[in-house]
N, C-alpha and C positions, 0 to 999 in steps of 0.2 A: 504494500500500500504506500503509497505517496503521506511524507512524512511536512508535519505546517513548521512551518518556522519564523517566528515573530520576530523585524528590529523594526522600535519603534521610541519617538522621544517623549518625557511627558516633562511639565514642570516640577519644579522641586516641589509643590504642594499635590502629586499625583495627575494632575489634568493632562489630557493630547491634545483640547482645543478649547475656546470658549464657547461659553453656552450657547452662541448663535454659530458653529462650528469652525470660526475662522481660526487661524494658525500665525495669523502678525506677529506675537511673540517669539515663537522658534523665528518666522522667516527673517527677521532683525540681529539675530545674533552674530555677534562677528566671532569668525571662527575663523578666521587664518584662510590658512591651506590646508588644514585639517580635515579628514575625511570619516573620522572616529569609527571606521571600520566596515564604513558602510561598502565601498568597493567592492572589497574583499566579501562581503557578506552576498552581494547581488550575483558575484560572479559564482556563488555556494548554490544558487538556486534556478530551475529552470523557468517559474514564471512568476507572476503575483495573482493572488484573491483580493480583490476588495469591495466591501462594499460600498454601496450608491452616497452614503456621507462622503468617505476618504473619496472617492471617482467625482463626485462635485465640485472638490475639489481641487485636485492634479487637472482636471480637464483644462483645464483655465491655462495652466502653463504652456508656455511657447517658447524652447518647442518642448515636444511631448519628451518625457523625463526617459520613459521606460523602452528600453532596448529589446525587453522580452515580450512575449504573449501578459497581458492584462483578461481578467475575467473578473467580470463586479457581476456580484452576487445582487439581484435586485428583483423584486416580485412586481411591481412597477413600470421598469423599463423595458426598453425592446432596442433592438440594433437599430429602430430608426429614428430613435434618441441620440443617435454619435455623430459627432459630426464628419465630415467627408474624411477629412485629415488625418482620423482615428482609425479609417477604415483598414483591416486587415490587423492592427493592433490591440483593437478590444473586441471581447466577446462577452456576451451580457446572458448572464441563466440563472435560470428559476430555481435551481436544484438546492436539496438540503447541501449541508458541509460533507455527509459521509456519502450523498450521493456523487459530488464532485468530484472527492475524493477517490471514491472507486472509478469512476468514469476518466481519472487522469492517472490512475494506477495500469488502466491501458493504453495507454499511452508512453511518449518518452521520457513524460516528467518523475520523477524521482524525489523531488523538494520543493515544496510551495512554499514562496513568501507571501504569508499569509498579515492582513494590514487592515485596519480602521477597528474603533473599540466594540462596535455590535460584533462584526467577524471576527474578531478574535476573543470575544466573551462565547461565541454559539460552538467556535471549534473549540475550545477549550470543555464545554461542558459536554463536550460532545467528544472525549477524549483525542482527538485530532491533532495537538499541539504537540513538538520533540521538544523546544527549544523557545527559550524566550531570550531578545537582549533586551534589556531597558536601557533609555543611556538618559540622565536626569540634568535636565538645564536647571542652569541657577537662576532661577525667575521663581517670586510665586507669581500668580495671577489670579488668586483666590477664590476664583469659581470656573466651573465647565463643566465639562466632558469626562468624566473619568475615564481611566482605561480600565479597570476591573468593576464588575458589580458582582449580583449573587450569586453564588454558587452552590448547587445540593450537597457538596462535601470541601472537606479543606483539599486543596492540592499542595502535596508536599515538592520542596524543587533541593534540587542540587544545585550548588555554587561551582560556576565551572572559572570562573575569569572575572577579575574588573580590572577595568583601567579609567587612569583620569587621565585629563588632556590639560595642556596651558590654558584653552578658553574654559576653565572652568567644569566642561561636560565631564560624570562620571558615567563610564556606562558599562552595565553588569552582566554577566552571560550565566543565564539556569537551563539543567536539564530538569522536562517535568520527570516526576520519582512515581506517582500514581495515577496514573490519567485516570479519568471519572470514566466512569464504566456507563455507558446510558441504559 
């Protein structure tokens, strides 16, 4: 099976975005030349999940960020929601996470970068997830988006790595230890 693998930034008070989903705060920070692993991380995996929040808003970027296959999970959209530009680099499905999942287990993928906080709270409870990085900006911004909510059990993780950077960013690397069994 196709294993999820989360890198994602929150602020130092836990949020990915604010309440109305925007990301001003990360896209502000000055971070050098710093890549705080993401490179290396994108090149680990064959494509990205996200859902229609995170895809709202990457779309907007010029140009398009992602070099791989995109699939936004959306019960909503349709492909004729993309616009021209996108064509051929996003695909838009209705499918659960374990049905995606087995439907790219035949496939050649091998490792989804899996991104935005509803899809990575459903593959998580949905035991889906190998691997989470967090990497924590120095910002609070005192309300949002969180990236975790409820879950039917604790998940226990492994501490596999951290590193901090000059700009401040520390970002932590977990393997999940129990995945929730649905």
């Amino acid at each position: 099976m196709v294993t999820g693998h989360v890198f994602i930034a929150t602020s130092l008070d836990g949020f990915i975005a604010r309440p109305d989903g925007t990301i001003d705060w990360l896209e502000h920070q000055d971070t050098g030349a710093e890549d705080h692993g993401y490179d290396a991380f994108m090149a680990s995996v064959d494509g990205l999940v996200m859902g229609r929040g995170t895809f709202e808003t990457v779309r907007q970027f010029d140009p398009w960020p992602y070099a791989k296959p995109v699939i936004v999970l959306s019960q909503t959209m349709s492909e004729a929601d993309l616009p021209d530009r996108l064509d051929g680099h996003v695909e838009i499905s209705r499918e659960t996470p374990v049905d995606l999942m087995e439907r790219l287990s035949t496939t050649r993928w091998s490792r989804a970068y899996v991104d935005g906080g509803q899809v990575i709270q459903s593959f998580l409870r949905e035991g889906l997830i190998e691997t989470l990085t967090l990497t924590r900006i120095p910002i609070l911004i005192g309300s949002g988006r969180p990236l975790f909510g409820t879950l039917p059990q604790d998940v226990q993780l492994e501490h596999l790595e951290t590193k901090s950077f000059p700009s401040g960013f520390v970002s932590s690397t977990y393997r999940v230890q129990n995945p929730i069994t649905p």
